[in-house]
C-alpha positions in Angstrom: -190.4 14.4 -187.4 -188.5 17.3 -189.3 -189.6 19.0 -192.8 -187.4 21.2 -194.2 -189.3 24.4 -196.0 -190.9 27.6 -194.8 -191.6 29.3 -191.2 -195.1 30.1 -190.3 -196.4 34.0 -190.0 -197.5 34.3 -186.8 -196.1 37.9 -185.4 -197.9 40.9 -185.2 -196.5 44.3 -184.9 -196.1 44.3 -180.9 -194.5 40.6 -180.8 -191.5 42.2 -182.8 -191.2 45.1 -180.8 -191.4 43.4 -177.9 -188.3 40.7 -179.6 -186.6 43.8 -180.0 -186.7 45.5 -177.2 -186.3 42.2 -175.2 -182.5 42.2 -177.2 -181.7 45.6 -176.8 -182.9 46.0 -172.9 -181.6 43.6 -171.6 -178.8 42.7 -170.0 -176.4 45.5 -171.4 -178.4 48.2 -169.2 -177.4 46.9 -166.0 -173.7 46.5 -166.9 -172.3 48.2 -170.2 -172.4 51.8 -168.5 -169.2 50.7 -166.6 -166.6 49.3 -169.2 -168.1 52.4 -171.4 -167.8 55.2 -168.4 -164.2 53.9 -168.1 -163.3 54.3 -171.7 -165.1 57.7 -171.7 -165.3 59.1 -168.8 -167.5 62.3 -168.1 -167.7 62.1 -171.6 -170.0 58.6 -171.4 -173.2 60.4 -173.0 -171.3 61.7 -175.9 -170.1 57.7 -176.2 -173.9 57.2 -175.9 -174.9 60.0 -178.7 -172.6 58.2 -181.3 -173.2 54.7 -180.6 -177.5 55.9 -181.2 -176.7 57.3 -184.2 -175.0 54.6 -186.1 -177.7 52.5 -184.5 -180.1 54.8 -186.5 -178.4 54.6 -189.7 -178.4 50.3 -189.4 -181.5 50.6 -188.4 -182.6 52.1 -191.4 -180.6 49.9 -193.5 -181.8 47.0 -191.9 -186.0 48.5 -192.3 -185.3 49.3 -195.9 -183.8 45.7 -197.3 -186.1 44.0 -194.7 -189.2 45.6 -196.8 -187.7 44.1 -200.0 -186.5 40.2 -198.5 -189.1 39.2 -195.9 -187.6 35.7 -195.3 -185.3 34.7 -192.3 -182.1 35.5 -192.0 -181.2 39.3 -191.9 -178.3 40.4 -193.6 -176.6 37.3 -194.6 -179.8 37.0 -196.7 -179.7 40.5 -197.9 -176.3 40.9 -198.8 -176.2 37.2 -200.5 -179.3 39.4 -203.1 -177.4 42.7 -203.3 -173.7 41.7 -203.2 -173.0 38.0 -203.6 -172.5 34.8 -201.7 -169.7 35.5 -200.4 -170.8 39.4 -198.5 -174.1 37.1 -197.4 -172.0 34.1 -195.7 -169.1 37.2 -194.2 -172.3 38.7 -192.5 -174.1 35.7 -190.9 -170.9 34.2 -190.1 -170.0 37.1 -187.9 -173.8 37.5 -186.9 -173.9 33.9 -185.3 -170.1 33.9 -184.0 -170.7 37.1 -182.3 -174.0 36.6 -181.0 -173.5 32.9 -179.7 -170.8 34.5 -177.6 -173.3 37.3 -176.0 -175.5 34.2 -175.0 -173.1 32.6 -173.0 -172.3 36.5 -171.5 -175.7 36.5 -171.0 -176.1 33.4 -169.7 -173.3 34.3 -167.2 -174.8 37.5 -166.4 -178.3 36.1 -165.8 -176.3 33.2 -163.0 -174.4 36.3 -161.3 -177.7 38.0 -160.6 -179.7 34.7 -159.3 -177.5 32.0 -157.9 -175.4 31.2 -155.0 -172.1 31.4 -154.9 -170.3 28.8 -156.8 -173.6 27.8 -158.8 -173.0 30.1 -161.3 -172.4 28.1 -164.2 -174.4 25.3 -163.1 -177.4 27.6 -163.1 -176.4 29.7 -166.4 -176.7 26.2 -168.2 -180.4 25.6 -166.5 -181.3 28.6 -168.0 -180.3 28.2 -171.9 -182.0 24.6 -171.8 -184.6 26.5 -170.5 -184.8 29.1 -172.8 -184.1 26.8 -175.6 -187.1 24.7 -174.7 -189.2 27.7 -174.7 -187.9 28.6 -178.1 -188.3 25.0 -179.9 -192.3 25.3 -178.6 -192.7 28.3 -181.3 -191.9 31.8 -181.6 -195.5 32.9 -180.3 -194.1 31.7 -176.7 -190.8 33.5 -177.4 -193.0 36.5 -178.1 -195.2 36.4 -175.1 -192.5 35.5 -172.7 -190.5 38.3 -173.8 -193.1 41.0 -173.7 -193.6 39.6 -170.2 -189.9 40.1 -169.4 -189.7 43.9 -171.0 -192.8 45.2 -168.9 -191.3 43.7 -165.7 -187.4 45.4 -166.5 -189.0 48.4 -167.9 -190.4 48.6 -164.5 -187.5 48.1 -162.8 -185.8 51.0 -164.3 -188.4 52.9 -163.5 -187.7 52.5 -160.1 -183.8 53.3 -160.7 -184.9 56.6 -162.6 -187.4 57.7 -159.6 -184.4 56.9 -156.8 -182.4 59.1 -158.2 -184.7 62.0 -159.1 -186.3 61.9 -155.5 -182.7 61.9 -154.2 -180.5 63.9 -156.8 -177.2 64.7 -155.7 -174.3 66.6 -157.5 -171.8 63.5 -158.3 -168.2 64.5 -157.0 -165.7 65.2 -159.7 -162.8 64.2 -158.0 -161.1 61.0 -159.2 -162.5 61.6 -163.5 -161.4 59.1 -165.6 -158.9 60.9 -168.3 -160.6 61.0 -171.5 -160.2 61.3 -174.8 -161.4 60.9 -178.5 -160.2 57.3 -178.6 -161.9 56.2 -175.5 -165.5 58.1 -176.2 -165.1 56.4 -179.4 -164.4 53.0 -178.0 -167.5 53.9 -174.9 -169.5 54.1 -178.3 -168.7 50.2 -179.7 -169.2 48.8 -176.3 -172.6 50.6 -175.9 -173.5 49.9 -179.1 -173.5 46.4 -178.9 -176.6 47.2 -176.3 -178.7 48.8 -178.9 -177.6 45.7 -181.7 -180.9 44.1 -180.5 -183.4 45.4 -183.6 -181.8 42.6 -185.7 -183.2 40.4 -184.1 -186.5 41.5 -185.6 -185.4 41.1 -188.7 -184.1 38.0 -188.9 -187.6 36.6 -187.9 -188.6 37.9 -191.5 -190.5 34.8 -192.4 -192.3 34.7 -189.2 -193.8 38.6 -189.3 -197.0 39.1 -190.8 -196.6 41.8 -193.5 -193.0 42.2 -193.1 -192.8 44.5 -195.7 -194.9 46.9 -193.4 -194.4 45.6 -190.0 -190.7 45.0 -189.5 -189.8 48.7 -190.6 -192.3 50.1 -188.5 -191.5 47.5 -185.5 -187.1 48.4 -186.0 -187.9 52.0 -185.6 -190.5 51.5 -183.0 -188.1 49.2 -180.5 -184.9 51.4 -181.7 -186.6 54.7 -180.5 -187.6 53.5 -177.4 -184.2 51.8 -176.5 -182.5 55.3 -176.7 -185.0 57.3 -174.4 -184.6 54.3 -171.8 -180.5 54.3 -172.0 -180.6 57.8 -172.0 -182.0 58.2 -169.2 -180.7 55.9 -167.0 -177.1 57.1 -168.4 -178.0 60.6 -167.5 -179.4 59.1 -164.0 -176.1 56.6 -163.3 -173.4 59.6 -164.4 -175.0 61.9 -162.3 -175.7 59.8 -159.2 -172.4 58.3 -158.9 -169.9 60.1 -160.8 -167.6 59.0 -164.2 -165.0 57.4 -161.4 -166.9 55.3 -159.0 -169.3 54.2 -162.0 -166.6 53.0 -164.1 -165.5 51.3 -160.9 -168.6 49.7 -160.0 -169.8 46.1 -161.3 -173.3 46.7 -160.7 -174.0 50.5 -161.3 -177.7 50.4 -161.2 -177.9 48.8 -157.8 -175.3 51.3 -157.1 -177.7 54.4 -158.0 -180.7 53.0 -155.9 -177.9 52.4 -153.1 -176.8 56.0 -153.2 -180.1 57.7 -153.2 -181.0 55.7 -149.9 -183.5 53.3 -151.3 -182.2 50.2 -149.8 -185.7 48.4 -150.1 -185.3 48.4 -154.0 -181.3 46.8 -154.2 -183.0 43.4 -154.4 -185.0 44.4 -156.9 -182.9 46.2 -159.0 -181.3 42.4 -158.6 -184.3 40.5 -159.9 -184.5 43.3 -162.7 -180.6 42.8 -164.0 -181.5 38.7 -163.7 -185.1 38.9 -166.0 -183.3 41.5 -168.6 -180.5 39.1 -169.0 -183.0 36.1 -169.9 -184.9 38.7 -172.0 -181.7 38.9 -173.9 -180.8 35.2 -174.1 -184.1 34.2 -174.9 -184.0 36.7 -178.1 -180.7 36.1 -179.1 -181.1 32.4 -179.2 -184.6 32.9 -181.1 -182.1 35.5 -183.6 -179.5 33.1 -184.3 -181.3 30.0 -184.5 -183.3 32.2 -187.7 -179.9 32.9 -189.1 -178.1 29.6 -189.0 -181.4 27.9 -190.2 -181.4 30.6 -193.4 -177.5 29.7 -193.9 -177.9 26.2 -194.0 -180.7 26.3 -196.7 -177.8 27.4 -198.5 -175.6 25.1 -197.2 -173.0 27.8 -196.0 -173.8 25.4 -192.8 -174.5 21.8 -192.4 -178.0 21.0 -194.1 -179.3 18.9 -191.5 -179.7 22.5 -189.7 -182.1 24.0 -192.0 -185.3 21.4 -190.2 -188.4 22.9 -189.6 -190.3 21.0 -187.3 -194.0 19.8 -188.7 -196.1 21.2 -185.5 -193.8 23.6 -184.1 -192.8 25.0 -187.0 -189.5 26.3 -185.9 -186.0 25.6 -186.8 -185.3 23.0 -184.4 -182.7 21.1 -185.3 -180.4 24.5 -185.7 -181.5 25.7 -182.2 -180.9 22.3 -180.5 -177.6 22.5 -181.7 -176.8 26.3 -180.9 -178.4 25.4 -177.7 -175.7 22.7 -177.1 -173.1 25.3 -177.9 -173.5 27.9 -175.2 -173.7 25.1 -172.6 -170.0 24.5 -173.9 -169.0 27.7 -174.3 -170.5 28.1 -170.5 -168.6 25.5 -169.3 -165.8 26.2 -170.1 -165.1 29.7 -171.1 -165.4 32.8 -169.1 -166.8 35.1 -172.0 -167.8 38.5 -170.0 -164.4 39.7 -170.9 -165.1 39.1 -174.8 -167.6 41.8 -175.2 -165.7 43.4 -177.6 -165.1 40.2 -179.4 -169.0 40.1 -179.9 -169.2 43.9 -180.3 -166.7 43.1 -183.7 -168.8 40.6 -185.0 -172.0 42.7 -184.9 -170.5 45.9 -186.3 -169.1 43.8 -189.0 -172.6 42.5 -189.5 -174.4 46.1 -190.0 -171.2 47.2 -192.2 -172.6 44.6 -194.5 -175.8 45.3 -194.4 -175.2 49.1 -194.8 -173.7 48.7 -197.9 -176.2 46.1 -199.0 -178.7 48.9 -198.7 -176.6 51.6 -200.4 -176.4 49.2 -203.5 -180.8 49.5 -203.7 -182.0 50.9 -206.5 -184.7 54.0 -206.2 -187.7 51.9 -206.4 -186.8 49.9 -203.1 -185.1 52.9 -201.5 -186.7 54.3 -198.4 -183.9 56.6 -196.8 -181.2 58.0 -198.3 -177.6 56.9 -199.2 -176.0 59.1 -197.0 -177.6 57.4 -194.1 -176.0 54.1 -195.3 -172.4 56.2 -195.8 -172.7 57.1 -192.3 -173.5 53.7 -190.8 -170.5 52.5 -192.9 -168.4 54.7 -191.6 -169.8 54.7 -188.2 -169.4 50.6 -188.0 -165.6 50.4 -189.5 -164.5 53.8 -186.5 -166.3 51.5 -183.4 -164.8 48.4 -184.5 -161.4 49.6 -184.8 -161.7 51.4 -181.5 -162.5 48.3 -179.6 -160.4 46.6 -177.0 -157.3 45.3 -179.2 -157.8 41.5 -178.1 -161.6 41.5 -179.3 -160.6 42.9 -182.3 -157.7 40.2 -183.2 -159.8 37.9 -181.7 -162.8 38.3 -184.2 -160.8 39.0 -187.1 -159.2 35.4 -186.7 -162.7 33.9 -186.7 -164.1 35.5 -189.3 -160.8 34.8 -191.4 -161.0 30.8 -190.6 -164.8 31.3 -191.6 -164.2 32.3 -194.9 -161.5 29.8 -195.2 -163.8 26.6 -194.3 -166.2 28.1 -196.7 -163.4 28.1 -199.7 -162.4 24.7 -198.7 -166.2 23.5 -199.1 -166.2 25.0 -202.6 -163.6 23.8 -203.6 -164.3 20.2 -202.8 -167.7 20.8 -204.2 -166.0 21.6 -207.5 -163.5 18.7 -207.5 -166.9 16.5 -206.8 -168.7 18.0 -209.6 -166.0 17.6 -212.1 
């Protein structure tokens, strides 16, 4: 029932904006203004200003080595071509470590919006079979459902923007949050792990129809409108509720429609933060099942993972599995805490690929290297500035990573010789 070989090309332009505006609107909206207003403050735009610009510069990192290695697997693939084995397997490693952990958060997130008390876990595990399923019956039905889910959100936040501006109100000042350069810094990791979602596009390489045109134009596309919508409804949450009770508040946007009297629309600001979070969960596990399938055609993961199904034409076997490991990880971890764990990873990842693009020679070169010098930068300051125990936390993974990895080649060597 499985072949292993090549994906089939079957997304257009729109499916991969659509994939990557379904990972970057998604679940982060309705929640990552709070951790990031209490890190920053009255400051939380400034957070938002940084964390768009080192978006930008991995963004055009990620376009420009994505024109010259259209296949799956992002920058584990494109840092194995530019710097070696060992850069490729650092990057993917912290790409599916990090990312496997935001689809149990957003698993979690998606339960807290829809179920009853005490079926929250039950229900988050309903919905990654679910989503799963939806996946391993090809990426055209990821795509679809996903533009589905966008509309609807981008709908809902419509509705949060037009609350507000029918019912602006000067947000009381009293009560700030103290702020400094550390914590607008630190605003800026944790809200940049909402904009992460464009690499989701290119992972899916080998499934874009002229990649080499298309996923450039579909990164900058999705990037550009992700920061006019989380402007927005920044500028909107600040100033409706104030840096204090937003950093307080565990669901701001309901908040916002609260305080500018538009009861009617709290349920549906509801439904909104449930669809975004399955928005995100279904790209992420579409994203990561691309990347563990590229890594184990190179068996920097077990082979058996690198399956493409003969009708499907997906890499089943590899999402099955990931599939199995957010229902444990749901189970039995509570992961909303570990944001910044997952925020490490990813930065990690787009250090990578940042200085996989600064190593491009002038014929494959689309923007220049200071752009790549500035995402480099950008990506080792957030990372730093995260919450302490996500930091140790992913440091320790990525460290017994690369260990298992020099184990295998070792024993690969002893077995050779």
């Amino acid at each position: 029932m499985s072949t292993s070989g090549a994906l089939a090309r079957r997304l257009g332009l729109g499916d991969a904006v659509m994939i990557g505006l379904g990972s970057m609107i998604g679940a982060g909206i309705f929640s990552v203004f709070a951790p990031a207003a209490s890190a920053a403050g009255s400051w939380l735009l400034a957070g938002l200003a940084i964390a768009a610009v080192v978006a930008f510069c991995n963004a055009t990192s990620s376009a420009q080595l994505a024109a010259t290695y259209p296949s799956s697997g992002g920058t584990y693939l494109y840092a194995r071509e530019q710097l070696g084995d060992w850069w490729g397997f650092a990057a993917g490693w912290s790409f599916v470590i990090g990312k496997t952990a935001s689809c149990a958060a957003m698993a979690l997130t998606f339960a807290t919006y829809a179920a009853p008390p005490g079926w929250t876990k039950p229900v988050a595990v309903v919905a990654v079979v679910a989503l799963a399923t939806v996946n391993y019956f090809g990426v055209t039905r990821t795509a679809q459902l996903t533009r589905i889910i966008v509309v609807l959100v981008l709908a809902v936040l419509a509705v949060v923007v037009a609350a507000e501006a029918t019912a602006w109100n000067a947000a009381p000042t009293s009560g700030a949050v103290d702020t400094t350069l550390y914590g607008v810094l630190q605003s800026a990791g944790l809200l940049f792990f909402a904009f992460a979602g464009y690499a989701r596009i290119a992972t899916m390489g080998e499934e874009v129809r002229s990649p080499e045109r298309t996923i450039p134009a579909a990164i900058g596309i999705a990037l550009g409108i992700a920061v006019v919508v989380y402007a927005a409804v920044g500028i909107v949450a600040l100033g409706s509720l104030g840096p204090s009770a937003l950093a307080a508040s565990p669901a701001p946007l309901r908040d916002v429609v609260a305080a500018a009297g538009w009861a009617w629309s709290v349920p549906v600001v509801r439904v909104g933060g449930a669809l975004a979070s399955l928005g995100a969960l279904l790209a992420l596990i579409a994203g990561i099942g691309r990347t563990a399938f590229a890594m184990a055609r190179e068996r920097d993961l077990p082979r058996m993972l690198s399956a493409v199904h003969p009708r499907w034409h997906v890499p089943h076997r590899a999402e099955i599995t990931l599939a199995a490991v957010i229902v444990i990880l749901v189970l039995t971890v509570d992961l909303r805490s570990a944001i910044g764990f997952s925020s490490f990873g990813v930065l990690l990842y787009y250090f990578i690929a940042n200085l996989a693009a600064f190593t491009q020679l002038p014929d494959r070169r689309r923007f220049p290297r200071g752009l790549q010098l500035l995402g480099m930068l950008g990506c080792a300051v957030l990372a730093l500035t995260l919450p302490l125990a996500g930091v140790a936390v992913g440091v320790l993974v990525v460290a017994v990573g690369l260990a298992v990895r020099a184990l295998r080649l070792r024993n690969d060597r002893r077995g050779a010789a």
